[in-house]
N, C-alpha and C positions, 0 to 999 in steps of 0.2 A: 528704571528710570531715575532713581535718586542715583546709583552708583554713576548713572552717566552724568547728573548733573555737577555730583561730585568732582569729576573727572574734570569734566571743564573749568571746573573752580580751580584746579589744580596748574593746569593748562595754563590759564589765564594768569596766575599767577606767577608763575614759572616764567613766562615770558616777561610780565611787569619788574620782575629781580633779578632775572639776566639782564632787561635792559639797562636798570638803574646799575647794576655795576659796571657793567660796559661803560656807562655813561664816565662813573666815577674815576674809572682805570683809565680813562682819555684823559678826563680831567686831571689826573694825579700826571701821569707820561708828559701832559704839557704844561704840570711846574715844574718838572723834574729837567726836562729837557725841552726850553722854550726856541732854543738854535734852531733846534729841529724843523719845528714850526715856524718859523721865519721863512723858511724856502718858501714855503706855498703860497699859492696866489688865492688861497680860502683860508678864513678864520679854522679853529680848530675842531670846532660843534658840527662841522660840517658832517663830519664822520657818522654823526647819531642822526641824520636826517631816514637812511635808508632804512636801517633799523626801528627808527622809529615810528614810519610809514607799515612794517611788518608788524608793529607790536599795535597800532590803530586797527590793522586789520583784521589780528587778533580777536585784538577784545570785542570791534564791535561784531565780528561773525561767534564771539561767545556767547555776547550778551544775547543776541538773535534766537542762540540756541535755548541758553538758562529762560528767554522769555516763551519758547514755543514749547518747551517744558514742563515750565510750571503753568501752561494753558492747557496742553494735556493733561497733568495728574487732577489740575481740577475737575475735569469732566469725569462724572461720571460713567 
């Protein structure tokens, strides 16, 4: 049970620093190249909204687990 809790800390995290780079690499691409971005009829953050909704989903079906978890190991 701790190696799986482990795991999801893992998980979880995994996914919180792919997003934040993703995040980062959008925001760099749109100093780098703001023409670009001028075409669209959406700001540029728009991109992190899907992702972002994945990584919500994430965490909070992690934390669901690390809490039903650590309700197990306390039982005797």
């Amino acid at each position: 049970m701790k190696r799986l809790n482990q795991i999801l800390t893992i998980v979880m995290a995994a996914f919180t620093g792919a997003f934040i780079g993703h995040g980062l690499y959008i925001y760099w691409e749109y100093q780098a190249h703001p023409e670009f971005y001028a075409m669209w009829s959406a700001p540029w953050y728009v991109q992190l909204f899907a992702p972002g909704i994945v990584l919500i989903c994430v965490l909070v079906a992690g934390a669901a687990a690390k809490i039903f978890l650590s309700r197990k190991l306390k039982k005797p």
